[in-house]
N, CA, C and O atoms as CSV, one atom per row, in Angstrom:
chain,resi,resn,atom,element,x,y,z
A,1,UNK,N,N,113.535,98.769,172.217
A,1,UNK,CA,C,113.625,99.774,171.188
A,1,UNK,C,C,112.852,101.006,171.641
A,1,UNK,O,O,111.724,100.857,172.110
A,2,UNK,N,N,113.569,102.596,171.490
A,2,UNK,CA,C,112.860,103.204,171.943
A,2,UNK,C,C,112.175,104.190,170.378
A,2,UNK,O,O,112.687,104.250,169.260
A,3,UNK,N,N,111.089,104.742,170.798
A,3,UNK,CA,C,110.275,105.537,169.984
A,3,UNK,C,C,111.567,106.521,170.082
A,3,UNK,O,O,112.433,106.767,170.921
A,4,UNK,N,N,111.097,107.118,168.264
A,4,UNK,CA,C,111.840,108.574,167.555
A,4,UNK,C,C,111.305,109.738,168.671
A,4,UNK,O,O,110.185,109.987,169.116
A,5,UNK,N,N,112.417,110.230,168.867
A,5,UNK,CA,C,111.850,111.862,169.647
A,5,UNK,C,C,110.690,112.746,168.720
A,5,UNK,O,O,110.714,112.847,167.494
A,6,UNK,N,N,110.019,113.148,169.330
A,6,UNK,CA,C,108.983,114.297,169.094
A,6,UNK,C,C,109.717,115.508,168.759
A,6,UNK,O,O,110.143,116.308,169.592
A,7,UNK,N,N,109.880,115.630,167.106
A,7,UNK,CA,C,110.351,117.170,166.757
A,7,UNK,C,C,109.923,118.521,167.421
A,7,UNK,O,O,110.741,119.347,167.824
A,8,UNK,N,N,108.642,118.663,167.494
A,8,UNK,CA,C,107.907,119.502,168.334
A,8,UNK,C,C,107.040,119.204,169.500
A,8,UNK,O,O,106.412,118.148,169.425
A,9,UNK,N,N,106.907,119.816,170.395
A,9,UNK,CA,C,105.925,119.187,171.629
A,9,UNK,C,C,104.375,119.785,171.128
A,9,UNK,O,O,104.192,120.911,170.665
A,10,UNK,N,N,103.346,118.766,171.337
A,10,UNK,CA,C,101.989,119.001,170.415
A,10,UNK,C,C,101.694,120.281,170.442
A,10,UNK,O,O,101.402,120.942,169.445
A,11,UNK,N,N,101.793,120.955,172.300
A,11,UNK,CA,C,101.101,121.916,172.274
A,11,UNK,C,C,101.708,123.334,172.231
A,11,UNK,O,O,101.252,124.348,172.759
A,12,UNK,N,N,102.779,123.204,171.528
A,12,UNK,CA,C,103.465,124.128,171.091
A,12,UNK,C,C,103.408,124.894,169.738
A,12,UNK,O,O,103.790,124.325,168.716
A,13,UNK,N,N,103.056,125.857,169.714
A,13,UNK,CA,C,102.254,126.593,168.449
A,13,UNK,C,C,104.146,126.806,167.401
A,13,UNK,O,O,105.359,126.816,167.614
A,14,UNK,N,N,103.444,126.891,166.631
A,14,UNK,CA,C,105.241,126.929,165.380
A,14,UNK,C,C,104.747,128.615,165.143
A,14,UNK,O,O,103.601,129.063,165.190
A,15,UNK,N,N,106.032,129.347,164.878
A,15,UNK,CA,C,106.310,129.667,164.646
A,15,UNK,C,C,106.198,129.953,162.980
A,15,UNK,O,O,106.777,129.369,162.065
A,16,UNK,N,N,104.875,131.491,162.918
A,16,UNK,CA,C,104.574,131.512,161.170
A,16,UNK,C,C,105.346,132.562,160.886
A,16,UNK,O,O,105.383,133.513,161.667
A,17,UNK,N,N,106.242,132.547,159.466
A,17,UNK,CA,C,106.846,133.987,159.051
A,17,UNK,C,C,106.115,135.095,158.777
A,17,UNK,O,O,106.627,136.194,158.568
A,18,UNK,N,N,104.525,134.799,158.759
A,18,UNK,CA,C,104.014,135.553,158.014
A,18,UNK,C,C,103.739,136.949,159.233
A,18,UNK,O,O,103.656,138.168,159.086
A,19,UNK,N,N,103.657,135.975,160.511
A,19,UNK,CA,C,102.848,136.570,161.755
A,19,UNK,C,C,104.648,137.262,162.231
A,19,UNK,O,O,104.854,138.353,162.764
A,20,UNK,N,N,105.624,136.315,161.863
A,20,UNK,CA,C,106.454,137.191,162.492
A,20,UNK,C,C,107.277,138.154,161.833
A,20,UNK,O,O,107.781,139.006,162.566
A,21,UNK,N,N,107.539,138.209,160.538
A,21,UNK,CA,C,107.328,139.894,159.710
A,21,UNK,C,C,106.031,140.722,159.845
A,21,UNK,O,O,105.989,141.548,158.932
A,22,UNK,N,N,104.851,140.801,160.741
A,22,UNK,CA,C,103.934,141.582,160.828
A,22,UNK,C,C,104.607,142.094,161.888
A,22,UNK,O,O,105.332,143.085,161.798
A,23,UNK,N,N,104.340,141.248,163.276
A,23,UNK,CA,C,105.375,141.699,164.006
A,23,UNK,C,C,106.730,142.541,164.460
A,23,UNK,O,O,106.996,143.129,165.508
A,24,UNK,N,N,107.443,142.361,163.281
A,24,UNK,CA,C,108.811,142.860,163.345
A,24,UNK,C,C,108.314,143.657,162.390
A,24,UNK,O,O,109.246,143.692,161.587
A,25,UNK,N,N,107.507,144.278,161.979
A,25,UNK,CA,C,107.150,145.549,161.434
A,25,UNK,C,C,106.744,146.873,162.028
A,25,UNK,O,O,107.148,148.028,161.892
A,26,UNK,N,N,105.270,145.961,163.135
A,26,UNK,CA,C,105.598,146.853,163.931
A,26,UNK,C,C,105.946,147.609,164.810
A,26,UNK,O,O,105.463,148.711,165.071
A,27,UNK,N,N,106.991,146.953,165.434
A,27,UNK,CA,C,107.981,146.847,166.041
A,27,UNK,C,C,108.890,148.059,165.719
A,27,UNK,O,O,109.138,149.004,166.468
A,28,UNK,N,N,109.424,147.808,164.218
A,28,UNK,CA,C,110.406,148.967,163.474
A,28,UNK,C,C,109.133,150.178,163.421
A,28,UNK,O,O,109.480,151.262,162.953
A,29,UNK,N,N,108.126,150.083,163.739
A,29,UNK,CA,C,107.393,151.289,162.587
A,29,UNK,C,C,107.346,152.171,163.908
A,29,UNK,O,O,107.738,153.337,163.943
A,30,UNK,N,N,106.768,151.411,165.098
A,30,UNK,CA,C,106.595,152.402,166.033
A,30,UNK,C,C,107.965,152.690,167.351
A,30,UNK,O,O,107.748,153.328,168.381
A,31,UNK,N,N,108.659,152.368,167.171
A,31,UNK,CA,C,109.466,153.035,167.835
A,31,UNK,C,C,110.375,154.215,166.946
A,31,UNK,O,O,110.825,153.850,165.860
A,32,UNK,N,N,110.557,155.175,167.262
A,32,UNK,CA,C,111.277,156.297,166.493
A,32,UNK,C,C,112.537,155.986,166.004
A,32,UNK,O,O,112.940,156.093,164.845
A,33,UNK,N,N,113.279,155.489,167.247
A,33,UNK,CA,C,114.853,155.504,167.190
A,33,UNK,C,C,115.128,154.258,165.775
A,33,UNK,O,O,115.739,154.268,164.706
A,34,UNK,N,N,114.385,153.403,166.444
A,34,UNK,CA,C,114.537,152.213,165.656
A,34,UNK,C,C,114.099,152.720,164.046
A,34,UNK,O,O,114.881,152.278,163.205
A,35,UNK,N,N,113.215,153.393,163.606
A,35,UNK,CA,C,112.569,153.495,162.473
A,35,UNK,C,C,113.516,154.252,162.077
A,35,UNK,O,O,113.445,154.053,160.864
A,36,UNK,N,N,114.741,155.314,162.290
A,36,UNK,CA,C,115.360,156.176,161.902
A,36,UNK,C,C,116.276,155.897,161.638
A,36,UNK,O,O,116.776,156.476,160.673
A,37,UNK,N,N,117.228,154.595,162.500
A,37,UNK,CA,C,117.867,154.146,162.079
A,37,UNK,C,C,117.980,153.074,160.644
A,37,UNK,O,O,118.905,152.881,159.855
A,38,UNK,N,N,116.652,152.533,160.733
A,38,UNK,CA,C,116.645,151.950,159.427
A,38,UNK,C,C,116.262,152.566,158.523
A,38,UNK,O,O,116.170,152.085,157.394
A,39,UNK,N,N,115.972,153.693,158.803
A,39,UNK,CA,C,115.921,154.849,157.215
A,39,UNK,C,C,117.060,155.434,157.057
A,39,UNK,O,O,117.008,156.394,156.289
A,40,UNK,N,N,118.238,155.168,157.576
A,40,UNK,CA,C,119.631,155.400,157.256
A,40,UNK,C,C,120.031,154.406,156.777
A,40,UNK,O,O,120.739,154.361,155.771
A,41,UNK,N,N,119.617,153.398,157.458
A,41,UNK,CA,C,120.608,152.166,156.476
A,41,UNK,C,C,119.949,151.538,155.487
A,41,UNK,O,O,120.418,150.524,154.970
A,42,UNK,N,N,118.554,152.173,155.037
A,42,UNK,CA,C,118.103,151.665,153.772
A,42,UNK,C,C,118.387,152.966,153.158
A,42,UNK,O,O,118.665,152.680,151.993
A,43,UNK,N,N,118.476,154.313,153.305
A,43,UNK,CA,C,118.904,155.307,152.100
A,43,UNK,C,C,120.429,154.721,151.851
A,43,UNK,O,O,120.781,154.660,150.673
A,44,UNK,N,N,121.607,154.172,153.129
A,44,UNK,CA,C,122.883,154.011,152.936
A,44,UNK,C,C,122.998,152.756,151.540
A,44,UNK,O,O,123.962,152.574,150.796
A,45,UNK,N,N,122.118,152.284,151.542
A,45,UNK,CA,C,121.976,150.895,150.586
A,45,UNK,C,C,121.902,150.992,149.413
A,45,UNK,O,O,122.540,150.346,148.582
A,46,UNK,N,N,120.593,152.351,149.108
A,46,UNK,CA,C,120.006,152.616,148.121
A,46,UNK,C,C,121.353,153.733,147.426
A,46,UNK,O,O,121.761,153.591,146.273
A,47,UNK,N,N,121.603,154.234,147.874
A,47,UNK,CA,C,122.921,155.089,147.531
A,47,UNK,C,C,124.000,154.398,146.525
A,47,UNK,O,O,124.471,154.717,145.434
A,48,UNK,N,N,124.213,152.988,147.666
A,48,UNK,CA,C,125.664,152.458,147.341
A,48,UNK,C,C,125.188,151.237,146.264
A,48,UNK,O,O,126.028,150.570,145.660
A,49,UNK,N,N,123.831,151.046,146.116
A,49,UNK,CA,C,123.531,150.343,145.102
A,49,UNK,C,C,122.860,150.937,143.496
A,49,UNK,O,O,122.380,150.425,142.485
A,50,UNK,N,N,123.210,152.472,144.063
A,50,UNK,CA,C,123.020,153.210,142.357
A,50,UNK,C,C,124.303,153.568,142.244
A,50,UNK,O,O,124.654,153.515,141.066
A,51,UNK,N,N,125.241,153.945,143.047
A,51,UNK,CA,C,126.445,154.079,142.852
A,51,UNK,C,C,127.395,152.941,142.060
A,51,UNK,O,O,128.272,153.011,141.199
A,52,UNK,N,N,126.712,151.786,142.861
A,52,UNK,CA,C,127.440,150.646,142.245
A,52,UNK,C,C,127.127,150.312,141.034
A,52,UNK,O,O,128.011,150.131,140.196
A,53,UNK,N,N,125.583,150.152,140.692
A,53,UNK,CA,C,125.409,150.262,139.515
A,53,UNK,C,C,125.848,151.082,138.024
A,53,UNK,O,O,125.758,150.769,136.837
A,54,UNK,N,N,126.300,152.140,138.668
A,54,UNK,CA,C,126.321,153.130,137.455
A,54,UNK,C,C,127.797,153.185,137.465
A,54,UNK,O,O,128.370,153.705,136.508
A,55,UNK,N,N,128.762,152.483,138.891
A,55,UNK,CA,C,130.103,152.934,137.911
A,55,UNK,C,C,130.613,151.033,138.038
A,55,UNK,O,O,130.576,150.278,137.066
A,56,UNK,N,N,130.957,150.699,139.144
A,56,UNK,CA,C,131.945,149.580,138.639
A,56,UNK,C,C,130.785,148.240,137.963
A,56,UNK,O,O,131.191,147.351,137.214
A,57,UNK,N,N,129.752,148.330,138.294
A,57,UNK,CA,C,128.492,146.883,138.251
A,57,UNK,C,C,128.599,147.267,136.410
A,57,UNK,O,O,128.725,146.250,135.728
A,58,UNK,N,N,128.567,148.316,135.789
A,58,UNK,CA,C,128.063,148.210,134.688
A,58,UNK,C,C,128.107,147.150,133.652
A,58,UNK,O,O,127.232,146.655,132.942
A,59,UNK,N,N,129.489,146.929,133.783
A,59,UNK,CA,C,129.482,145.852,132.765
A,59,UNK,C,C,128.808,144.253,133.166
A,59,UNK,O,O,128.609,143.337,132.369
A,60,UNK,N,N,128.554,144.259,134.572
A,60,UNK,CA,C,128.093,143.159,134.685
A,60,UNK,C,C,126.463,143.270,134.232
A,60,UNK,O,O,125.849,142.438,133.564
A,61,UNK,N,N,125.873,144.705,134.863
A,61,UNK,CA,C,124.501,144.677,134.313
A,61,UNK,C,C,123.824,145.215,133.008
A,61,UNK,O,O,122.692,145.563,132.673
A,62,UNK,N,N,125.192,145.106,132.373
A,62,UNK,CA,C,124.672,145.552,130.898
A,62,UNK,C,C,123.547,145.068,130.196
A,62,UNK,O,O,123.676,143.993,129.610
A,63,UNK,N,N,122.229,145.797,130.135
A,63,UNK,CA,C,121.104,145.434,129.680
A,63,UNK,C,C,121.204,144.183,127.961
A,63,UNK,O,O,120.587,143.147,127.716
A,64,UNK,N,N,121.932,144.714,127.394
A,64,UNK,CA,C,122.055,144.083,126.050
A,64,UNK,C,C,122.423,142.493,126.499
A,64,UNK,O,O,121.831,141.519,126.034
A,65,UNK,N,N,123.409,142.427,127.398
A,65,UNK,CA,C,124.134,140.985,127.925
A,65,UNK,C,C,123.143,140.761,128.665
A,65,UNK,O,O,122.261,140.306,127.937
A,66,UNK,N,N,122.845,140.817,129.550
A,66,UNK,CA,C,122.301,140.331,130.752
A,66,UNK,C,C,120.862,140.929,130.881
A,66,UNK,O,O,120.695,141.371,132.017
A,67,UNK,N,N,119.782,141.081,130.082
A,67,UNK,CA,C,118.658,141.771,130.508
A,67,UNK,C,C,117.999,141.499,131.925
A,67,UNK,O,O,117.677,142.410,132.688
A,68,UNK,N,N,117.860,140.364,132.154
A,68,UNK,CA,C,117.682,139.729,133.933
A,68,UNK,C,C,118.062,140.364,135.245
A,68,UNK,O,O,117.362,140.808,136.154
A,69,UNK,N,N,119.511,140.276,135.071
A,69,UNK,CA,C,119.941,141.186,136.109
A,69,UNK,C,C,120.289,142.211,136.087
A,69,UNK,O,O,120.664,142.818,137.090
A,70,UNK,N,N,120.254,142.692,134.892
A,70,UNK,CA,C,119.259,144.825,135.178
A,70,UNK,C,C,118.000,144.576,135.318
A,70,UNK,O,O,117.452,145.377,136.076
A,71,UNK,N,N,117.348,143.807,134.901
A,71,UNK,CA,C,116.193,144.502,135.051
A,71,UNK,C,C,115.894,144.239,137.368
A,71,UNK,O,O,115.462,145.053,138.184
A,72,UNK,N,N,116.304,143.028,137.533
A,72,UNK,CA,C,116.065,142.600,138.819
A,72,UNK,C,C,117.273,143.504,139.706
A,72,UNK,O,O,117.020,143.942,140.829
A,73,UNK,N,N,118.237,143.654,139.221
A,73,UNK,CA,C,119.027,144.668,140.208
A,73,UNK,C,C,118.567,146.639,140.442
A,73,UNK,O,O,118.721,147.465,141.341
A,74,UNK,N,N,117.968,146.634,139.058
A,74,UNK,CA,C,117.631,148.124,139.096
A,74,UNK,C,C,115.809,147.721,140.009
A,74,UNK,O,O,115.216,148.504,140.751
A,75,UNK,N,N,115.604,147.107,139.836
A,75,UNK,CA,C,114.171,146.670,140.672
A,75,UNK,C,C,114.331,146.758,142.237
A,75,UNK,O,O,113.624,147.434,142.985
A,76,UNK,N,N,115.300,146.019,142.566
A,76,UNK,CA,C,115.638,145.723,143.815
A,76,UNK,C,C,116.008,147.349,144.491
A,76,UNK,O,O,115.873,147.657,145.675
A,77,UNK,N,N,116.592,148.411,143.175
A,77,UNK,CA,C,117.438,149.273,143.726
A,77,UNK,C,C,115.990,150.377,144.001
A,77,UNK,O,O,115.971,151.009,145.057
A,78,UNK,N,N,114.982,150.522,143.130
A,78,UNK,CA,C,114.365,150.743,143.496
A,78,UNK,C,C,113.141,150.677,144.342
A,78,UNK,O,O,112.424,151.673,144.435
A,79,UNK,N,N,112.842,149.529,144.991
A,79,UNK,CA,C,112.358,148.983,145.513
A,79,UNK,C,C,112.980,149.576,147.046
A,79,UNK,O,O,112.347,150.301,147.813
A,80,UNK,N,N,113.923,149.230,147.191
A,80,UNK,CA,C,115.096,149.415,148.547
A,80,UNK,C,C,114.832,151.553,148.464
A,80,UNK,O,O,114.977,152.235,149.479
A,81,UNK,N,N,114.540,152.032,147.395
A,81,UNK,CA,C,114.412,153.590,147.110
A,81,UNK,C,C,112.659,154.043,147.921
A,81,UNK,O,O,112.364,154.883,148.771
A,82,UNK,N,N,112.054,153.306,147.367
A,82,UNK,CA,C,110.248,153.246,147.646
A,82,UNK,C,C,110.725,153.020,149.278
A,82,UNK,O,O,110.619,154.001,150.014
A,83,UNK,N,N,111.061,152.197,149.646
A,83,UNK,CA,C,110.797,151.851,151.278
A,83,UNK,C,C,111.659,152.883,152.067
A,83,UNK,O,O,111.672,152.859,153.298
A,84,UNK,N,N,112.109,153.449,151.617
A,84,UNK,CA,C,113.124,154.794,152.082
A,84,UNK,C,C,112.335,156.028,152.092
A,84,UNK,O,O,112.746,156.784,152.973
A,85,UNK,N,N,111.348,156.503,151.427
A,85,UNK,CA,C,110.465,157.178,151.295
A,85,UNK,C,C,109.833,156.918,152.083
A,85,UNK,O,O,109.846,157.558,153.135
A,86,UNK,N,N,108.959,155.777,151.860
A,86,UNK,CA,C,107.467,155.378,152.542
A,86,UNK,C,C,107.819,155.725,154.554
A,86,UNK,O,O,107.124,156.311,155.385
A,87,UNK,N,N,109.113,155.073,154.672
A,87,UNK,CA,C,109.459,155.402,156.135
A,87,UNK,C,C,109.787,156.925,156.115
A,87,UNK,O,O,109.242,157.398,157.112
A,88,UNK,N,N,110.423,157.882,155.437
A,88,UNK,CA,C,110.390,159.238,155.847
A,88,UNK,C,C,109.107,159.780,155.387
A,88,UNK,O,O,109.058,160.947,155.779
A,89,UNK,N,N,108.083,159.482,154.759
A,89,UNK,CA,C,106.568,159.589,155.119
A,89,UNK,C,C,106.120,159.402,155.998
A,89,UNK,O,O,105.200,160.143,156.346
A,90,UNK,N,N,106.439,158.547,156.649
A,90,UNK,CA,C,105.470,157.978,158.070
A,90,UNK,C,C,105.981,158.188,158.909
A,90,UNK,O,O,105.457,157.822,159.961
A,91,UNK,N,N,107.245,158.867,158.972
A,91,UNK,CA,C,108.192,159.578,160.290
A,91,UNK,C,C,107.548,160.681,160.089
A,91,UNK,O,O,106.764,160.925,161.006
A,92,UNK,N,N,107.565,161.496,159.200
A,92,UNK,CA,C,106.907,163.238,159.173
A,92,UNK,C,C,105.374,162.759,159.435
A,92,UNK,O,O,105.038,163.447,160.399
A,93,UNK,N,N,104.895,162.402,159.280
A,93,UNK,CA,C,103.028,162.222,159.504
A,93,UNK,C,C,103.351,162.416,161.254
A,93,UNK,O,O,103.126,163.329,162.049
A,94,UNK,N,N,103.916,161.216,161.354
A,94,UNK,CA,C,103.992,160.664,163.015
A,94,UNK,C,C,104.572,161.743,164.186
A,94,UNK,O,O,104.215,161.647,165.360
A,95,UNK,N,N,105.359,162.612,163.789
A,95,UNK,CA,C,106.233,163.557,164.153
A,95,UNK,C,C,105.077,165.092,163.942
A,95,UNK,O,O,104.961,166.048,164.708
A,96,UNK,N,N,104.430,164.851,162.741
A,96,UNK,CA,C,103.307,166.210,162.496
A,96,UNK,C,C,102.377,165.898,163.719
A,96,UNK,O,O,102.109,166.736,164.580
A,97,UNK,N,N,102.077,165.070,163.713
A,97,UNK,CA,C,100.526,164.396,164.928
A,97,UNK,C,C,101.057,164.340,165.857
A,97,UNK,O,O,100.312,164.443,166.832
A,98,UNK,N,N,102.699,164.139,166.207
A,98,UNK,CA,C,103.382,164.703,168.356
A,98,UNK,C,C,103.293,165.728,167.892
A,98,UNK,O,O,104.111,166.318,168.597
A,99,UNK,N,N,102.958,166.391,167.280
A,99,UNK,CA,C,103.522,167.848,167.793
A,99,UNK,C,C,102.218,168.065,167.657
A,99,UNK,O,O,101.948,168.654,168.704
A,100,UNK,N,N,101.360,167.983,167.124
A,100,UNK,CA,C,99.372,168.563,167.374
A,100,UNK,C,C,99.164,168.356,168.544
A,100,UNK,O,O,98.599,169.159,169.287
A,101,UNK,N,N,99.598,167.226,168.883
A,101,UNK,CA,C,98.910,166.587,170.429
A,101,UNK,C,C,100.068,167.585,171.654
A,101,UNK,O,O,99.627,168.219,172.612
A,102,UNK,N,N,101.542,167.483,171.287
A,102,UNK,CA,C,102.071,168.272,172.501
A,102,UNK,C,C,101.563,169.933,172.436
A,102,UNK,O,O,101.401,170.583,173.469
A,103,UNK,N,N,101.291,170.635,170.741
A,103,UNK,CA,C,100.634,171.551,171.028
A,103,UNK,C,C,99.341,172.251,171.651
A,103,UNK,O,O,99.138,173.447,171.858
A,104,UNK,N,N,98.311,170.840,171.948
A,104,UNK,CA,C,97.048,170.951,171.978
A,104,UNK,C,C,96.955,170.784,173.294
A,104,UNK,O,O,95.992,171.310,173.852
A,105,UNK,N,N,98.092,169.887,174.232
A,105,UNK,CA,C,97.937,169.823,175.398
A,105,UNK,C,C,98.809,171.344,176.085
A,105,UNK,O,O,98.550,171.613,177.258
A,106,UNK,N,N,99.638,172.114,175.449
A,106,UNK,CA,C,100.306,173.529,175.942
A,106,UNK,C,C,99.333,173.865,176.137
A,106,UNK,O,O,99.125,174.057,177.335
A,107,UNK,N,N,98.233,174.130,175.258
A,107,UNK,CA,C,97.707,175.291,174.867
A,107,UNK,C,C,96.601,175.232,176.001
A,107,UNK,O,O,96.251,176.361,176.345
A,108,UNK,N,N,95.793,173.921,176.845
A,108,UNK,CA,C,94.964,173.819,177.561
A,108,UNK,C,C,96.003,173.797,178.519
A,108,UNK,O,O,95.115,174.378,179.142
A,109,UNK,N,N,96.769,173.735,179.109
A,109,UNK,CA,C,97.421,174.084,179.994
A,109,UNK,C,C,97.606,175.285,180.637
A,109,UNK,O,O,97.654,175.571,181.833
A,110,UNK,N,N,97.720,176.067,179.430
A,110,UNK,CA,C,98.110,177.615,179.494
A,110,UNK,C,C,96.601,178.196,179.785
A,110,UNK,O,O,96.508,178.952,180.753
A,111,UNK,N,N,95.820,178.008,179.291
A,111,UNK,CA,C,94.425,178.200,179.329
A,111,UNK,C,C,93.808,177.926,180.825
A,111,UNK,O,O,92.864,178.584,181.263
A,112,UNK,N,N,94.483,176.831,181.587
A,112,UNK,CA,C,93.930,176.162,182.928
A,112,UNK,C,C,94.475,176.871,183.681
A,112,UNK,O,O,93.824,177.083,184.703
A,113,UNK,N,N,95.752,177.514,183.599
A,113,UNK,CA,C,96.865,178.280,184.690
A,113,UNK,C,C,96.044,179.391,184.982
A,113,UNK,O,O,95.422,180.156,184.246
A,114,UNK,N,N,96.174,179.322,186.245
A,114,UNK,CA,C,95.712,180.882,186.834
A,114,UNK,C,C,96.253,182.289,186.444
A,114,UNK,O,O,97.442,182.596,186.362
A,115,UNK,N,N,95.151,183.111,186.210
A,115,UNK,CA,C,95.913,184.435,185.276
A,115,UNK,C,C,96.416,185.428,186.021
A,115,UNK,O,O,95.620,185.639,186.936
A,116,UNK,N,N,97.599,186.340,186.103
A,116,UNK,CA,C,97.490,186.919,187.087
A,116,UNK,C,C,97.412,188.646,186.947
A,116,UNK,O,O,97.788,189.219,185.924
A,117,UNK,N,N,96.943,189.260,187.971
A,117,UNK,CA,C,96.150,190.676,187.747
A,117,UNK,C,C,96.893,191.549,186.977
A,117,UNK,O,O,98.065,191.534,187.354
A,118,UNK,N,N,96.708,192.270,186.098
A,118,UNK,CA,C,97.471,193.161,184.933
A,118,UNK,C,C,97.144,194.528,185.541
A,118,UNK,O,O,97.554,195.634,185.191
A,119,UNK,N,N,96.456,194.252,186.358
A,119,UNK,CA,C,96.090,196.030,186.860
A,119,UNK,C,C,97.294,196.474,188.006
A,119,UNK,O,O,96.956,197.136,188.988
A,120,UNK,N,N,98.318,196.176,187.863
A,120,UNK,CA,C,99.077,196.623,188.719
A,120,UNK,C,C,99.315,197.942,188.483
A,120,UNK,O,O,100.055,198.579,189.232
């Protein structure tokens, strides 16, 4: 008779969600391309989920019928609205501070260059 296989090998660390949404945060936060693209497809979301709400969803989320799912769909919609912001906040901060630093390094540059005689 042989022994049950070993689900995991001992010295193999598992895999925590907690460590790997920190991760995949910042991941999205600091690369540009990546962060821009998902501030398109969370404004594209937030759009098509007030849109949806306000014309064909209505009758499903009619507050009087259903208080639950208005209150959790308009939550969600804003929620998905907040994180659309918070990333075009932290793109303009991030984008204000390259441009201090590429201005700050012109400017000692220009300052280091040899000047040349005006008394011609």
């Amino acid at each position: 008779m042989t022994p049950p296989p070993n689900p995991s090998p001992p010295n193999e660390k598992k895999l925590r969600f907690v460590s790997f949404a920190m991760h995949a945060a910042r991941g999205l936060v600091r690369d540009q391309t990546t962060r821009r693209q998902t501030m398109f497809w969370v404004v594209l979301a937030a759009v098509l989920m007030l849109f949806g709400g306000a014309t064909f969803l209505t009758p499903w989320l009619d507050p009087k019928v259903r208080p639950g799912w208005f209150m959790l769909y308009w939550l969600a919609c804003a929620w998905i609205t907040v994180t659309a912001v918070l990333l075009a906040l932290l793109d303009l901060l991030l984008v204000r501070a390259q441009a201090r630093v590429e201005k700050r390094s012109l400017t000692q540059k220009v300052a280091a260059a040899p000047k040349a005689d005006d008394a011609d």
